[in-house]
N, C-alpha and C positions, 0 to 999 in steps of 0.2 A: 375316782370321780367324786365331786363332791354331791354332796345331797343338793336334788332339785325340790325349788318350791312350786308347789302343784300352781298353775295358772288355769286348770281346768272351769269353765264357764265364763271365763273371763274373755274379751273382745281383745285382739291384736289390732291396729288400725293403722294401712300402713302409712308411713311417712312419704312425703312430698318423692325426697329423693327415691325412693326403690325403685327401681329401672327394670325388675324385672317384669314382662307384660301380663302374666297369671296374677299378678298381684297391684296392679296400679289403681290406687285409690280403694284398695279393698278393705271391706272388715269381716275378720275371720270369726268364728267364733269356735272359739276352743273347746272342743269334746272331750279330750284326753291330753293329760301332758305329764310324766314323770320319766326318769329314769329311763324309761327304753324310748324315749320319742316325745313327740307330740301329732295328734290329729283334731283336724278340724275343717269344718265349710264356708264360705266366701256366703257371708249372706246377701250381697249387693250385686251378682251375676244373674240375672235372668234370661232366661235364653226362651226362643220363639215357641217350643217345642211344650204343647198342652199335658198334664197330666196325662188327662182323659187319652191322651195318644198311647201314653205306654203303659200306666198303671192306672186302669180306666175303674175298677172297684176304688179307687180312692180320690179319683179327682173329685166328686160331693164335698169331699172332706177338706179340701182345700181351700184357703183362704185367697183374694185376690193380692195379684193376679195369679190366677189359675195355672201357671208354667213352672216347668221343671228348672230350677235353677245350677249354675253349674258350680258343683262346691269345692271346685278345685281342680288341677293339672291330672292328680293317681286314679288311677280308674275308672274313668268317664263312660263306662259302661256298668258300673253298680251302680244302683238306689240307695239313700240313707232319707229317713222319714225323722226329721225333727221335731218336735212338736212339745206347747206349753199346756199345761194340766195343773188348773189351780187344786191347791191344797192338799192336804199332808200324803194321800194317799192316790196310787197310781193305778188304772189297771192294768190287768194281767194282757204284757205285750208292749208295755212301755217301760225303759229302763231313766231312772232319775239322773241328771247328769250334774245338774246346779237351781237351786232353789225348784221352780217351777218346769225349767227347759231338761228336756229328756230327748231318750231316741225312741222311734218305733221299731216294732219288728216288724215289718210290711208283709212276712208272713202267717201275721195274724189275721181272720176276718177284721172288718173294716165297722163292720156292726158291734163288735165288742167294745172298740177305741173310741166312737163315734160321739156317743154320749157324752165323755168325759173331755173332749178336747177342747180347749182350749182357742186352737189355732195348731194348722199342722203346715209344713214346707218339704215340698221335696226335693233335694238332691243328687244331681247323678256327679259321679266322682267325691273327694275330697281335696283336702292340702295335707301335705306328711310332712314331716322332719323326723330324722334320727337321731338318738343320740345328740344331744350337746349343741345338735344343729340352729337348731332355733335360738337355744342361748345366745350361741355365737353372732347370729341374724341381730338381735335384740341389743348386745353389747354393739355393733357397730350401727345402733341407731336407723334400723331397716323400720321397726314398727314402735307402735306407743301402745301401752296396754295399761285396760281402763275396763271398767265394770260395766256388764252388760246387762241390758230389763231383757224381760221378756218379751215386751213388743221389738225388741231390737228382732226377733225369729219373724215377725210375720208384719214387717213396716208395708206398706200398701202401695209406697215409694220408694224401693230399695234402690234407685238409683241415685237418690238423696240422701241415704243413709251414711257416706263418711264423711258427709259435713253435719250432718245431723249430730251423728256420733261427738264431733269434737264441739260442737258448738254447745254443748251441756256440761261439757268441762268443767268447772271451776278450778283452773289455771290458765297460764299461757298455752294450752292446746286449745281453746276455744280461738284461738285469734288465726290457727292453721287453717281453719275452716274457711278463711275468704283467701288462702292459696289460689292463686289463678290456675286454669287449665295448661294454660301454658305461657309459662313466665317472661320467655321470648318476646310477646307481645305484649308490655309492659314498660 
C-alpha cells in the first residue's frame, strides 16, 4: 500500500454528484485519516433531538443550536463531543486534532472543559472508511477537500454550511456553491 497523506482536520465536501443519501450535500470534517482508515462527522446534519435530552450535564455547554447532530451512518448510538479551545494549550479531557478543533472525552466533568471552550457540538454516530476506501471515494470525484476554520465546528447555520464551505474557495469550487437543489428543474 502506498503511504497515505494525513487529511486529518481537513473538510471532505461532498460533490454535486454523490448519490449516496448519508452524504448529500455534506461536509465532513476529518478526525482521523491514515493507513488503517479514515473517521470523521457530518458537521451540517442536525437532528431535532436536544442535548439536554441525552447528555443533559453538557447541554450549558453547547452552542446554538442546542441539538445533537448526526455525524454519520457508524454508530448512531455513540457520542463524540467536538469542540474548538483557542490556544496552545488544552485541558485535561480534550484531545487536539487540528490547530484549535479537538475531541472531548464526555467522560469528563463538564466543569473542567467549560471554561476553556471555545464552542463545543455534539455528535451521535460518525462516517468511517477503511483502508484505501476513501481514497478510492476521492479518486472518482465523490468529494473536494479543502481546509477547514474552526467556526466551520459550531456554524449557527449548519444547514448553509456546503455552500458556505465552497463559496470561500478561491477556485472554481466557489462557482459549485450556486448548484441547484435539483438540477432537473432547471
Amino acid at each position: 500500500m502506498t503511504e497515505v497523506s494525513s487529511l486529518t482536520g481537513r473538510l471532505l465536501v461532498a460533490a454535486p454528484a454523490l448519490t449516496d443519501p448519508n452524504f448529500d450535500r455534506a461536509v465532513v470534517l476529518l478526525l482521523d485519516h491514515d493507513e488503517e482508515g479514515s473517521l470523521g462527522v457530518v458537521l451540517n446534519r442536525p437532528t431535532p433531538v436536544g442535548v439536554g435530552d441525552i447528555l443533559a450535564s453538557w447541554a450549558a455547554l453547547t452552542g446554538e443550536p442546542g441539538v445533537v447532530f448526526q455525524g454519520g451512518p457508524v454508530s448512531l448510538d455513540s457520542a463524540l463531543g467536538v469542540a474548538v479551545i483557542p490556544g496552545d494549550e488544552g485541558p485535561l479531557g480534550w484531545r487536539r486534532v487540528h490547530g484549535a478543533i479537538g475531541l472531548v472525552d464526555l467522560e469528563t466533568p463538564p466543569e473542567l472543559l467549560g471554561p476553556a471552550l471555545g464552542s463545543l457540538r455534539i455528535f451521535a454516530g460518525y462516517a468511517g472508511w477503511g483502508p484505501g476506501q476513501l481514497e478510492g471515494e476521492l479518486t472518482e470525484g465523490a468529494w473536494y477537500v479543502v481546509e477547514s476554520e474552526p467556526g466551520d465546528v459550531s456554524s449557527p447555520c449548519p444547514e448553509q454550511l456546503w455552500r458556505a464551505v465552497l463559496r470561500r474557495q478561491r477556485s472554481e469550487l466557489a462557482m459549485i456553491a450556486t448548484y441547484p437543489d435539483d438540477p432537473s428543474l432547471n
